[in-house]
Residue, then its C-alpha position, 0 to 999 in steps of 0.5 A: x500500500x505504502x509503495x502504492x501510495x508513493x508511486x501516486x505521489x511522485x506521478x501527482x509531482x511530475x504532473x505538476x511539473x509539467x502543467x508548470x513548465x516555464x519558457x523562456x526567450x527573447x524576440x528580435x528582428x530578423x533584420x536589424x536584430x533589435x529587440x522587439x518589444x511589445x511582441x504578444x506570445x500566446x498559447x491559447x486565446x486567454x493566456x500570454x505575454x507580452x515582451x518586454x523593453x529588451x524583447x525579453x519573455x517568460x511564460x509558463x506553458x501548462x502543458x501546452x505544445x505551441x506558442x503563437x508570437x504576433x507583433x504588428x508589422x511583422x509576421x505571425x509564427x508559431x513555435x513548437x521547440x518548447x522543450x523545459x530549459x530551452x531558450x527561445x531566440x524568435x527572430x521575427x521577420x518585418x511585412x514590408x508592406x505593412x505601414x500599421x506599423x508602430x511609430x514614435x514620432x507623433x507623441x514621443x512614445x511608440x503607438x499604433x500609427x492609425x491611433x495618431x491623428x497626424x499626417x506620419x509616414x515610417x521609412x522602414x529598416x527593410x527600405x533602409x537597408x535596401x536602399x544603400x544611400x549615399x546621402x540622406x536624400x535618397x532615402x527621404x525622397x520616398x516618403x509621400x509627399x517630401x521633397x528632399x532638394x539635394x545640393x551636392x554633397x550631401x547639401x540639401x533643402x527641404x519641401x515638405x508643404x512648402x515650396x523647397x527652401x532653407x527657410x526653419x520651417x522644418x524640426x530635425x530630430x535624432x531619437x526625438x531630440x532636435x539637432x539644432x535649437x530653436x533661432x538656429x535652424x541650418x537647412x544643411x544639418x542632414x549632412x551630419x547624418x549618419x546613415x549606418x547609424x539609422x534603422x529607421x525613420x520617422x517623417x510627420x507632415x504639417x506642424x508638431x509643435x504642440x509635442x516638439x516646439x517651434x519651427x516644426x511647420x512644414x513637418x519633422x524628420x526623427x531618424x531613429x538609431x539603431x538598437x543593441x542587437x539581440x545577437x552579436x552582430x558585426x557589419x563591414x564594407x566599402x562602396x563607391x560611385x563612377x565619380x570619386x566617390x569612395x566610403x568605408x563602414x563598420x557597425x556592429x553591436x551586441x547584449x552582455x547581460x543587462x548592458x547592450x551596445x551599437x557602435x556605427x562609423x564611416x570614413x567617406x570622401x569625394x575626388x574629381x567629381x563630375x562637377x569641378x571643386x565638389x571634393x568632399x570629405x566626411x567623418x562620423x562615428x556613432x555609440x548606443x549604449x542600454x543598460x536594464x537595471x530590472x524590466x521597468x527602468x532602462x539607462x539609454x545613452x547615444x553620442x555623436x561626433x561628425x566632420x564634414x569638409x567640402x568644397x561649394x562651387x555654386x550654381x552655374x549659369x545656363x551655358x554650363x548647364x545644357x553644355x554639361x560642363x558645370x564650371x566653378x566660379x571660383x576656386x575658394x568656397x568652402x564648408x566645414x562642419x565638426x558636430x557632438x550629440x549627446x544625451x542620456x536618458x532614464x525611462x521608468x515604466x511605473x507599471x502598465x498605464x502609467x511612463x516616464x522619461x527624463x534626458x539630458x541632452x549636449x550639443x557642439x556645433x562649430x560651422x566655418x564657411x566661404x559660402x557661394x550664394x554670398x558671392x557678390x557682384x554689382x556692375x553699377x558700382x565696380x564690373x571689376x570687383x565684387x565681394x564675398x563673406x567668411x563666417x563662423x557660427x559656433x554654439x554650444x547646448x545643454x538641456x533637459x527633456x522630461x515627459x510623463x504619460x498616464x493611462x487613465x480607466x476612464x474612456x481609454x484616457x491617456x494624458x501626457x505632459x513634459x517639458x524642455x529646456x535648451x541653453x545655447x551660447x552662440x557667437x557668429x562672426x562674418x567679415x567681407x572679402x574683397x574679390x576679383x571679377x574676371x567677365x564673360x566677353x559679353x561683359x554681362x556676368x561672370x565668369x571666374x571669381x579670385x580673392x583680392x584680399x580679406x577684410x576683416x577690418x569690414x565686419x558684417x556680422x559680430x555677435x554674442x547670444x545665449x539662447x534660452x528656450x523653455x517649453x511646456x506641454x500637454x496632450x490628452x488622449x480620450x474615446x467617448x464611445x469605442x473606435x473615436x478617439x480624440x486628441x487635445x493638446x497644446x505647447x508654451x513655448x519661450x525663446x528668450x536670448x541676451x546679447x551683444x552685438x559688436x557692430x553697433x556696440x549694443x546689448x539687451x534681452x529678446x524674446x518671442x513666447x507663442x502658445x500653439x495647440x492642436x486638436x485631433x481625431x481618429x474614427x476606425x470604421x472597421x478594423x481596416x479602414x478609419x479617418x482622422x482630421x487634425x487642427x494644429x498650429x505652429x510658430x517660428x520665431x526669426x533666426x538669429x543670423x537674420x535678426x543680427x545682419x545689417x539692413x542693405x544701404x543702412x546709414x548709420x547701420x541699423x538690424x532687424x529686432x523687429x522681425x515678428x514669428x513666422x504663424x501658420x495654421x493648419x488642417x488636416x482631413x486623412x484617410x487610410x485603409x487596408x484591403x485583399x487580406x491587408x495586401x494593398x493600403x492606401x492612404x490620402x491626405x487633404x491639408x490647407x495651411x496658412x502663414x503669417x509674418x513670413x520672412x520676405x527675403x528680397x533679392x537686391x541687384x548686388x545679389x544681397x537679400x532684404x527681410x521684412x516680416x510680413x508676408x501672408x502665404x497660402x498652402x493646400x494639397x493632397x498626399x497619397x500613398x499606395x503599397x501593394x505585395x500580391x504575393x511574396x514576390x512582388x512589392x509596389x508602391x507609389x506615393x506623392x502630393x499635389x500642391x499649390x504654394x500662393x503669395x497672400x499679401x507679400x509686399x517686396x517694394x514700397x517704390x512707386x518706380x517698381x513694376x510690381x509691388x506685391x506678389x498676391x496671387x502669385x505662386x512661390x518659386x521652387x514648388x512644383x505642383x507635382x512630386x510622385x516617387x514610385x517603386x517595384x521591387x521583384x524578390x525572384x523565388x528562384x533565387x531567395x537571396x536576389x532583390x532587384x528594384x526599378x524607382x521613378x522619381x516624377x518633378x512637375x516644372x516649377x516657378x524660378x522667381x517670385x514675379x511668375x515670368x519663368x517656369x523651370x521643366x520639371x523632370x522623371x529619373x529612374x534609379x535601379x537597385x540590386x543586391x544578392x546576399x550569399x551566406x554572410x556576404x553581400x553584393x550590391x550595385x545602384x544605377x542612380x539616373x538610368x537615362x543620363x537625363x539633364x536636370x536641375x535640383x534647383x533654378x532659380x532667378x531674380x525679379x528682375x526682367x534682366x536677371x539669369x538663371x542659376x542651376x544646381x545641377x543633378x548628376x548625370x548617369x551614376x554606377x554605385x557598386x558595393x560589398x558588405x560583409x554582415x557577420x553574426x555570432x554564435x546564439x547562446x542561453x543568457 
C-alpha cells in the first residue's frame, strides 16, 4: 500500500511539473536584430505575454505544445521547440508592406500609427537597408509627399508643404531630440547624418509643435538609431560611385547581460567629381549604449561626433548647364562642419498605464564657411570687383527633456505632459572679402571669381547670444464611445536670448513666447479602414543670423529686432485603409495651411537679400500613398502630393518706380505642383537571396522667381537597385539616373526682367557598386 501510495505521489509531482513548465526567450528582428518589444506570445486565446523593453519573455506553458508570437508589422509564427530549459531566440521577420506599423514620432512614445491623428509616414529598416544611400536624400525622397532638394554633397533643402527652401520651417530630430535649437535652424544639418547609424525613420507632415516646439511647420524628420542587437552582430564594407566617390563602414553591436551596445562609423570622401571643386570629405562615428537595471527602468545613452569638409562651387549659369560642363566660379568656397550629440536618458515604466522619461541632452556645433550664394557682384558700382563673406557660427547646448504619460480607466484616457529646456551660447562672426571679377566677353556676368584680399577690418556680422528656450506641454488622449478617439493638446513655448552685438556696440534681452495647440481625431470604421482630421498650429520665431545682419544701404547701420514669428495654421482631413487580406493600403491626405509674418527675403541687384516680416502665404494639397505585395514576390508602391504654394499679401517694394509691388496671387518659386516617387521591387523565388528594384522619381516644372515670368521643366529619373546576399556576404550595385537625363535640383532667378538663371545641377548617369560583409555570432542561453 505504502509503495502504492508513493508511486501516486511522485506521478501527482511530475504532473505538476509539467502543467508548470516555464519558457523562456527573447524576440528580435530578423533584420536589424533589435529587440522587439511589445511582441504578444500566446498559447491559447486567454493566456500570454507580452515582451518586454529588451524583447525579453517568460511564460509558463501548462502543458501546452505551441506558442503563437504576433507583433504588428511583422509576421505571425508559431513555435513548437518548447522543450523545459530551452531558450527561445524568435527572430521575427518585418511585412514590408505593412505601414500599421508602430511609430514614435507623433507623441514621443511608440503607438499604433492609425491611433495618431497626424499626417506620419515610417521609412522602414527593410527600405533602409535596401536602399544603400549615399546621402540622406535618397532615402527621404520616398516618403509621400517630401521633397528632399539635394545640393551636392550631401547639401540639401527641404519641401515638405512648402515650396523647397532653407527657410526653419522644418524640426530635425535624432531619437526625438532636435539637432539644432530653436533661432538656429541650418537647412544643411542632414549632412551630419549618419546613415549606418539609422534603422529607421520617422517623417510627420504639417506642424508638431504642440509635442516638439517651434519651427516644426512644414513637418519633422526623427531618424531613429539603431538598437543593441539581440545577437552579436558585426557589419563591414566599402562602396563607391563612377565619380570619386569612395566610403568605408563598420557597425556592429551586441547584449552582455543587462548592458547592450551599437557602435556605427564611416570614413567617406569625394575626388574629381563630375562637377569641378565638389571634393568632399566626411567623418562620423556613432555609440548606443542600454543598460536594464530590472524590466521597468532602462539607462539609454547615444553620442555623436561628425566632420564634414567640402568644397561649394555654386550654381552655374545656363551655358554650363545644357553644355554639361558645370564650371566653378571660383576656386575658394568652402564648408566645414565638426558636430557632438549627446544625451542620456532614464525611462521608468511605473507599471502598465502609467511612463516616464527624463534626458539630458549636449550639443557642439562649430560651422566655418566661404559660402557661394554670398558671392557678390554689382556692375553699377565696380564690373571689376565684387565681394564675398567668411563666417563662423559656433554654439554650444545643454538641456533637459522630461515627459510623463498616464493611462487613465476612464474612456481609454491617456494624458501626457513634459517639458524642455535648451541653453545655447552662440557667437557668429562674418567679415567681407574683397574679390576679383574676371567677365564673360559679353561683359554681362561672370565668369571666374579670385580673392583680392580679406577684410576683416569690414565686419558684417559680430555677435554674442545665449539662447534660452523653455517649453511646456500637454496632450490628452480620450474615446467617448469605442473606435473615436480624440486628441487635445497644446505647447508654451519661450525663446528668450541676451546679447551683444559688436557692430553697433549694443546689448539687451529678446524674446518671442507663442502658445500653439492642436486638436485631433481618429474614427476606425472597421478594423481596416478609419479617418482622422487634425487642427494644429505652429510658430517660428526669426533666426538669429537674420535678426543680427545689417539692413542693405543702412546709414548709420541699423538690424532687424523687429522681425515678428513666422504663424501658420493648419488642417488636416486623412484617410487610410487596408484591403485583399491587408495586401494593398492606401492612404490620402487633404491639408490647407496658412502663414503669417513670413520672412520676405528680397533679392537686391548686388545679389544681397532684404527681410521684412510680413508676408501672408497660402498652402493646400493632397498626399497619397499606395503599397501593394500580391504575393511574396512582388512589392509596389507609389506615393506623392499635389500642391499649390500662393503669395497672400507679400509686399517686396514700397517704390512707386517698381513694376510690381506685391506678389498676391502669385505662386512661390521652387514648388512644383507635382512630386510622385514610385517603386517595384521583384524578390525572384528562384533565387531567395536576389532583390532587384526599378524607382521613378516624377518633378512637375516649377516657378524660378517670385514675379511668375519663368517656369523651370520639371523632370522623371529612374534609379535601379540590386543586391544578392550569399551566406554572410553581400553584393550590391545602384544605377542612380538610368537615362543620363539633364536636370536641375534647383533654378532659380531674380525679379528682375534682366536677371539669369542659376542651376544646381543633378548628376548625370551614376554606377554605385558595393560589398558588405554582415557577420553574426554564435546564439547562446543568457
Amino acid at each position: 500500500m505504502k509503495k502504492i501510495l508513493m508511486v501516486l505521489t511522485l506521478a501527482f509531482l511530475a504532473s505538476g511539473a509539467a502543467f508548470a513548465q516555464t519558457i523562456q526567450g527573447k524576440c528580435f528582428d530578423a533584420l536589424t536584430k533589435e529587440p522587439i518589444e511589445g511582441a504578444t506570445l500566446q498559447i491559447n486565446s486567454s493566456h500570454g505575454v507580452i515582451s518586454d523593453s529588451d524583447g525579453s519573455f517568460s511564460l509558463d506553458l501548462g502543458g501546452a505544445s505551441s506558442l503563437h508570437i504576433s507583433f504588428m508589422g511583422y509576421e505571425s509564427q508559431t513555435r513548437e521547440d518548447l522543450t523545459q530549459g530551452n531558450f527561445l531566440w524568435i527572430a521575427l521577420i518585418p511585412k514590408i508592406e505593412d505601414l500599421q506599423a508602430v511609430t514614435v514620432t507623433a507623441s514621443r512614445e511608440a503607438a499604433q500609427r492609425l491611433s495618431s491623428p497626424v499626417a506620419i509616414h515610417k521609412l522602414s529598416a527593410s527600405l533602409v537597408d535596401e536602399t544603400k544611400p549615399i546621402g540622406v536624400s535618397e532615402l527621404i525622397n520616398k516618403t509621400p509627399g517630401v521633397l528632399m532638394v539635394n545640393l551636392n554633397n550631401e547639401q540639401h533643402s527641404m519641401a515638405i508643404r512648402q515650396p523647397a527652401t532653407t527657410s526653419p520651417y522644418y524640426l530635425y530630430l535624432e531619437d526625438g531630440i532636435a539637432v539644432r535649437p530653436m533661432g538656429i535652424f541650418n537647412h544643411n544639418a542632414l549632412l551630419e547624418t549618419n546613415q549606418l547609424a539609422i534603422s529607421s525613420v520617422e517623417v510627420v507632415k504639417g506642424p508638431v509643435s504642440s509635442i516638439y516646439g517651434s519651427e516644426g511647420i512644414g513637418g519633422a524628420i526623427n531618424f531613429l538609431t539603431h538598437r543593441p542587437t539581440a545577437v552579436p552582430t558585426l557589419k563591414f564594407g566599402l562602396m563607391g560611385d563612377k565619380w570619386g566617390y569612395t566610403r568605408y563602414q563598420l557597425s556592429g553591436g551586441a547584449t552582455i547581460g543587462k548592458f547592450g551596445f551599437y557602435l556605427a562609423g564611416l570614413h567617406s570622401f569625394q575626388n574629381d567629381s563630375w562637377r569641378m571643386r565638389s571634393d568632399y570629405r566626411k567623418d562620423i562615428f556613432n555609440a548606443r549604449v542600454e543598460y536594464r537595471f530590472s524590466p521597468k527602468t532602462r539607462l539609454i545613452g547615444t553620442s555623436m561626433m561628425g566632420d564634414y569638409n567640402s568644397q561649394t562651387s555654386g550654381n552655374v549659369d545656363s551655358t554650363g548647364f545644357n553644355g554639361r560642363s558645370y564650371p566653378a566660379n571660383n576656386d575658394f568656397t568652402f564648408r566645414e562642419v565638426f558636430a557632438v550629440r549627446n544625451r542620456l536618458t532614464l525611462e521608468q515604466d511605473w507599471n502598465s498605464a502609467s511612463k516616464s522619461f527624463v534626458t539630458v541632452f549636449h550639443r557642439i556645433n562649430r560651422n566655418g564657411q566661404n559660402p557661394s550664394y554670398r558671392l557678390q557682384w554689382n556692375p553699377k558700382v565696380n564690373p571689376d570687383q565684387g565681394k564675398g563673406e567668411l563666417n563662423s557660427s559656433d554654439f554650444k547646448s545643454l538641456g533637459l527633456i522630461a515627459q510623463h504619460s498616464q493611462r487613465l480607466n476612464w474612456k481609454s484616457t491617456k494624458i501626457l505632459g513634459g517639458i524642455s529646456l535648451d541653453n545655447s551660447p552662440v557667437t557668429y562672426m562674418a567679415h567681407q572679402v574683397d574679390l576679383n571679377v574676371k567677365l564673360r566677353p559679353d561683359g554681362k556676368s561672370v565668369e571666374f571669381f579670385t580673392i583680392d584680399q580679406l577684410r576683416p577690418d569690414i565686419r558684417i556680422s559680430d555677435y554674442s547670444a545665449s539662447i534660452n528656450n523653455i517649453g511646456t506641454y500637454l496632450q490628452v488622449e480620450v474615446s467617448p464611445v469605442e473606435k473615436l478617439q480624440f486628441t487635445l493638446g497644446g505647447r508654451y513655448d519661450t525663446m528668450g536670448f541676451d546679447y551683444n552685438n559688436q557692430l553697433d556696440q549694443s546689448s539687451g534681452i529678446q524674446s518671442y513666447s507663442q502658445f500653439t495647440p492642436k486638436l485631433g481625431l481618429t474614427w476606425e470604421i472597421k478594423s481596416t479602414q478609419g479617418v482622422y482630421a487634425n487642427f494644429a498650429q505652429g510658430f517660428s520665431p526669426p533666426q538669429l543670423t537674420s535678426i543680427f545682419r545689417p539692413r542693405p544701404g543702412s546709414n548709420p547701420v541699423t538690424f532687424y529686432y523687429n522681425l515678428e514669428p513666422a504663424l501658420f495654421d493648419s488642417n488636416e482631413l486623412g484617410y487610410w485603409g487596408s484591403f485583399c487580406d491587408n495586401k494593398l493600403y492606401v492612404d490620402f491626405t487633404f491639408y490647407y495651411m496658412t502663414g503669417e509674418n513670413e520672412l520676405l527675403s528680397i533679392r537686391q541687384p548686388d545679389n544681397s537679400f532684404d527681410y521684412q516680416s510680413a508676408g501672408k502665404t497660402l498652402h493646400y494639397g493632397n498626399e497619397f500613398s499606395l503599397t501593394f505585395k500580391p504575393n511574396p514576390e512582388w512589392f509596389i508602391r507609389t506615393g506623392g502630393t499635389w500642391a499649390k504654394h500662393e503669395f497672400v499679401d507679400f509686399k517686396i517694394s514700397q517704390r512707386e518706380s517698381d513694376q510690381i509691388q506685391n506678389l498676391s496671387g502669385k505662386e512661390m518659386p521652387g514648388a512644383p505642383r507635382w512630386i510622385t516617387n514610385s517603386e517595384v521591387t521583384y524578390y525572384p523565388a528562384f533565387a531567395p537571396n536576389l532583390r532587384t528594384s526599378m524607382e521613378l522619381q516624377q518633378i512637375s516644372g516649377f516657378y524660378e522667381n517670385q514675379v511668375n515670368t519663368k517656369k523651370a521643366k520639371g523632370y522623371q529619373v529612374f534609379n535601379f537597385r540590386t543586391g544578392y546576399k550569399f551566406k554572410w556576404v553581400e553584393i550590391f550595385g545602384n544605377v542612380l539616373n538610368i537615362s543620363n537625363t539633364l536636370y536641375a535640383h534647383t533654378v532659380s532667378r531674380g525679379n528682375n526682367a534682366a536677371d539669369k538663371p542659376n542651376y544646381t545641377p543633378a548628376a548625370p548617369r551614376t554606377f554605385i557598386l558595393g560589398i558588405q560583409f554582415n557577420l553574426e555570432g554564435k546564439i547562446q542561453k543568457p
